[in-house]
C-alpha positions as CSV (number, residue, x, y, z in Angstrom):
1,X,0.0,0.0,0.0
2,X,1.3,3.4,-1.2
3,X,1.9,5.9,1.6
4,X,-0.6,8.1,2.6
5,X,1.3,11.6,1.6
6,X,1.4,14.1,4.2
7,X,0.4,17.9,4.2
8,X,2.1,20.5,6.4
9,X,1.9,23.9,7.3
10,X,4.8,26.2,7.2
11,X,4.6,29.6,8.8
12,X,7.4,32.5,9.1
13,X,10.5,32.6,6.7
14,X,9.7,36.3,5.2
15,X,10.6,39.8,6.2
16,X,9.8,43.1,4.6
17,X,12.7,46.0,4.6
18,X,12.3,49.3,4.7
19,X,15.7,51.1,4.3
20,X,16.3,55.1,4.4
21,X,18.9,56.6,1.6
22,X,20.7,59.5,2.5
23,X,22.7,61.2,0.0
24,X,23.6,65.1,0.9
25,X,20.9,67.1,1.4
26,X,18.1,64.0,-0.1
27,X,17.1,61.4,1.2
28,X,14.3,58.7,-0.3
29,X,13.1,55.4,1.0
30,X,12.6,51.9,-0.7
31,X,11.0,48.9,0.4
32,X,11.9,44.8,-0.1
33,X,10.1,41.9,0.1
34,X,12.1,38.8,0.9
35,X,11.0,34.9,1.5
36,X,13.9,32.6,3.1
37,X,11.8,29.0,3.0
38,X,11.9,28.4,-0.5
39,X,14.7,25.3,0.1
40,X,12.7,23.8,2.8
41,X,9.2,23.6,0.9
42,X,11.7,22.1,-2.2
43,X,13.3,20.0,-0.3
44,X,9.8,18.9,1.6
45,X,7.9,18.6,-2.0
46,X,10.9,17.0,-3.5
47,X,10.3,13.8,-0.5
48,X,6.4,13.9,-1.8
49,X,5.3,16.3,1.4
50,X,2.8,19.3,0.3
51,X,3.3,22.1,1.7
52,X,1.2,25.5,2.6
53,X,3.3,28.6,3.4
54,X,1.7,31.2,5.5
55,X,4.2,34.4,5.3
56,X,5.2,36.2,8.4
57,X,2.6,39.4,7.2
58,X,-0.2,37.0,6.5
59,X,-0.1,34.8,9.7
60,X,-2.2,37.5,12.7
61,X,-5.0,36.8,10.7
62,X,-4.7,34.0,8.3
63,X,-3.1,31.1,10.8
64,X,-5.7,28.3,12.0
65,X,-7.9,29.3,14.3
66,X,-9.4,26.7,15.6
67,X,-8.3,22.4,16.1
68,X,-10.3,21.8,13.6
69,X,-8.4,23.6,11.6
70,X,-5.4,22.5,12.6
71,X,-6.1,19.2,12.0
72,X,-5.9,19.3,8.2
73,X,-2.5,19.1,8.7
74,X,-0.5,16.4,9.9
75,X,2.2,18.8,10.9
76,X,2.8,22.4,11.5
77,X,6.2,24.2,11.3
78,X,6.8,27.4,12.7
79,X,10.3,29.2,11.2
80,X,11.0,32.7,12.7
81,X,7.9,33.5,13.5
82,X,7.4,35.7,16.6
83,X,4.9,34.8,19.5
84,X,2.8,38.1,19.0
85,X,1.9,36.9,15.2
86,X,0.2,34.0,16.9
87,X,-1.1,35.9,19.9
88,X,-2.3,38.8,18.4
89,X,-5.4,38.8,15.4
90,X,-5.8,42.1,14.3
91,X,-9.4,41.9,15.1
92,X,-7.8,41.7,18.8
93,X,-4.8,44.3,18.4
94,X,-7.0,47.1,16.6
95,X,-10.9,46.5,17.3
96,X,-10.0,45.0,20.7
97,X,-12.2,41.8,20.0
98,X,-11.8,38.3,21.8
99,X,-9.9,35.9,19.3
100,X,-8.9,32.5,20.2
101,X,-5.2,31.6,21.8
102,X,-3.6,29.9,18.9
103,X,-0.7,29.5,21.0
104,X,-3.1,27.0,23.6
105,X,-4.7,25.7,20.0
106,X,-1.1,24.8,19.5
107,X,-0.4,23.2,22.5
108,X,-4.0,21.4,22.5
109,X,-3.3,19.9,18.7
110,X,-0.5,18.6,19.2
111,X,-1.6,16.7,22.5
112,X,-4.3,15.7,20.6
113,X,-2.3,13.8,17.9
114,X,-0.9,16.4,15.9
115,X,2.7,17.3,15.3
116,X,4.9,20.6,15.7
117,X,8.3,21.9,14.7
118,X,9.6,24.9,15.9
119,X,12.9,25.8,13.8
120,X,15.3,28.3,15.1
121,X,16.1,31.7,13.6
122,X,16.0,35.5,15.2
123,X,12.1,35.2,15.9
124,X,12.2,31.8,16.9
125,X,12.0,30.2,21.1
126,X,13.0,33.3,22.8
127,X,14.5,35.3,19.8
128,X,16.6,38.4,19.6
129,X,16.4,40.7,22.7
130,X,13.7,37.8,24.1
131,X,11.1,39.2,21.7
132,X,9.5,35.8,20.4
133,X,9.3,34.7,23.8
134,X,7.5,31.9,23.4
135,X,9.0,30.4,26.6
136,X,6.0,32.1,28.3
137,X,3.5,31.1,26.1
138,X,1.0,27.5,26.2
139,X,4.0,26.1,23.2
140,X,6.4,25.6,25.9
141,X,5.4,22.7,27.7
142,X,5.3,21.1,24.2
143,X,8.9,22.4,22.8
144,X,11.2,19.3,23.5
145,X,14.1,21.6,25.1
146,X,14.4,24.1,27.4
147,X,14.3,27.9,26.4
148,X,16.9,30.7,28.0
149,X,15.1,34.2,29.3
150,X,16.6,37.0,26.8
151,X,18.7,37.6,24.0
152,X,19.2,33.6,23.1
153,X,21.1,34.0,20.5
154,X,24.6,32.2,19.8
155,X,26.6,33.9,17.1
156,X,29.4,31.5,15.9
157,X,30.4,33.4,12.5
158,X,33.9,30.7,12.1
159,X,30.9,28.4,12.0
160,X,29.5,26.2,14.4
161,X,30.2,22.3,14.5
162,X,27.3,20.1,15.0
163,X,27.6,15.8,16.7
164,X,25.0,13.8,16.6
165,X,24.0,12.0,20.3
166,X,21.4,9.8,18.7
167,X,22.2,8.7,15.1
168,X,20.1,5.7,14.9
169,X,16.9,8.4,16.0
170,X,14.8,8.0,12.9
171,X,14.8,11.8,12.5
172,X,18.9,11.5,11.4
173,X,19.3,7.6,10.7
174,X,21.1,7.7,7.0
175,X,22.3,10.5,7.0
176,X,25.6,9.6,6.2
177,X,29.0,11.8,7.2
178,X,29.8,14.9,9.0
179,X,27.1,17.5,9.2
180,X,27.6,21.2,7.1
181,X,28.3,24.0,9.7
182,X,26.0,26.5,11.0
183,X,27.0,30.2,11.9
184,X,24.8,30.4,14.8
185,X,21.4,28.9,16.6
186,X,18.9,29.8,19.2
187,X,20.6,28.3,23.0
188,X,18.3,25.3,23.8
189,X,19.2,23.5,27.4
190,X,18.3,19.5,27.6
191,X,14.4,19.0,29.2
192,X,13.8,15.6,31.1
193,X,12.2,13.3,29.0
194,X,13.0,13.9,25.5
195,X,15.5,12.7,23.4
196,X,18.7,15.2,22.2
197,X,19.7,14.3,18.9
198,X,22.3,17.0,18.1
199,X,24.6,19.0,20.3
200,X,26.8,21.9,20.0
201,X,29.1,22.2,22.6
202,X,26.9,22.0,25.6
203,X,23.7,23.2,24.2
204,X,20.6,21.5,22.4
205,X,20.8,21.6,18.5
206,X,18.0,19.3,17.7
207,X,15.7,17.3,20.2
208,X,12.7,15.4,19.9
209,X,10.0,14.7,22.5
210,X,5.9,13.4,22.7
211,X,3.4,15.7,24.5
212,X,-0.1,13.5,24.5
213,X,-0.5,11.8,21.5
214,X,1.6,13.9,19.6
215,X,5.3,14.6,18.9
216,X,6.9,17.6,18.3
217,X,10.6,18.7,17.7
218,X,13.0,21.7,18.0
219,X,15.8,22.6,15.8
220,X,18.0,25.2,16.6
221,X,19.2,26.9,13.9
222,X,17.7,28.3,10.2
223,X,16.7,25.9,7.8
224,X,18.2,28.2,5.1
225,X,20.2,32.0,5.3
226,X,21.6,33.5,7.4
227,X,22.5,30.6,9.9
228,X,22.0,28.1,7.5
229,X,24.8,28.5,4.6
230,X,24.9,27.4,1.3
231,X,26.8,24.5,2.2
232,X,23.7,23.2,4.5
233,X,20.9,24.1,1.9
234,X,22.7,22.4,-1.0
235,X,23.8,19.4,1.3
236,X,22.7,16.3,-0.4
237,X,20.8,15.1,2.8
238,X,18.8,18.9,3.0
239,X,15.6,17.0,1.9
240,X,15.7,14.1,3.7
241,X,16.6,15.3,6.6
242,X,13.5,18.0,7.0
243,X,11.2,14.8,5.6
244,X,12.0,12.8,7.6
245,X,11.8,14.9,10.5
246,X,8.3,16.1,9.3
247,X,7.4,12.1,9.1
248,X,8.5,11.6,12.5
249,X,6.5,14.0,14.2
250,X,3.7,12.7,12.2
251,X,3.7,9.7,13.4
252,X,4.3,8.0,10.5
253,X,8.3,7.0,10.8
């Protein structure tokens, strides 16, 4: 029997930029769109996983609202993605309207069955000056590592070197040789009970855990620019690593 192919939604990976020119007495502004997922949904379609993208500016008001909702996916994958995008509808923010907690929705689906990946990046666990902060937040108890308070950034521009703890974990079995490095990741501390796949130095690079019924798992860098370099998004194993990490929390590896 043919396997039943899994759907996923992705939310995060874009950014808009507003920049200011100043030349002598002028000045004028421009404006840049920018998506950073585009080797991760590949490399998921490419391994016969479909894929919905919900951009950064799209997600207060377009991201699932309710389980049922949810539940048309088998997983969901949040990639620098900020707490308040999840927390805050607009109908809440500007009219000041009770919305449901996505974040609780979150932590409900995935005890109910469903699956979750957070991946790092600079609005990802507690982000840059602790702004995602979703170590206060219902996602928590189901992230598989510990979050820091603050700034959680590690910055390793020589690049960072990754060993796997658990390479017969079905998330990383076959993956063959050393691992690409990474110029930085969130800091992720070990949580009782879950597994810790990959480690650098003494802090949590990938770890996988159940909550309920579910599974979820935490990665602790980009899945493509700036953390992620070329040499990690053009590694032959790129694909099959994110599918089968997708299938695992699926339940389905």
């Amino acid at each position: 029997m043919a396997e039943r192919k899994l759907k996923v939604l992705l939310a995060g990976e874009s950014w808009i930029i507003h920049s200011i020119h100043m030349k002598g007495f002028d000045e004028f502004t421009t404006t840049e769109y920018g998506e950073g997922g585009q080797w991760l949904i590949e490399g998921l379609k490419a391994n016969g996983i479909e894929v919905d993208f919900l951009p950064n500016h799209l997600a207060p008001r377009e991201f699932p609202m309710s389980l049922e909702a949810m539940g048309e996916y088998d997983a969901i994958l949040l990639s620098d993605i900020g707490s308040n995008s999840l927390f805050l509808h607009p109908e809440t923010f500007s009219a000041s309207k009770q919305t449901p907690n996505r974040l609780d929705l979150l932590r409900q689906y995935v005890e109910g069955g469903g699956g979750l990946i957070m991946i790092g990046g600079y609005m990802s666990f507690s982000g840059i000056n602790g702004v995602a902060r979703y170590q206060r937040t219902a996602v928590a108890e189901v992230i598989p590592a510990l979050m820091v308070e603050g700034d959680d950034r590690v910055e390793v521009p020589e690049g960072a070197s990754i060993e796997i703890a658990a390479p017969d974990h079905p998330v990383v079995a076959s993956l063959e040789g050393p691992w690409p490095h990474f110029l930085g990741y969130n800091q992720l501390k070990e949580r009782p009970d879950t597994t810790v796949i990959a480690r650098c130095g003494d802090d949590v690079f990938i770890a996988a855990g159940s909550y309920g019924k579910g599974r979820s798992l935490a990665f602790a860098s980009d899945c493509g620019p700036h953390w992620g370099p070329p040499e990690f998004v053009n590694w032959e194993y790129y694909g099959r690593f994110w599918s089968q990490a997708v299938r695992w929390v699926a339940g389905v590896l």
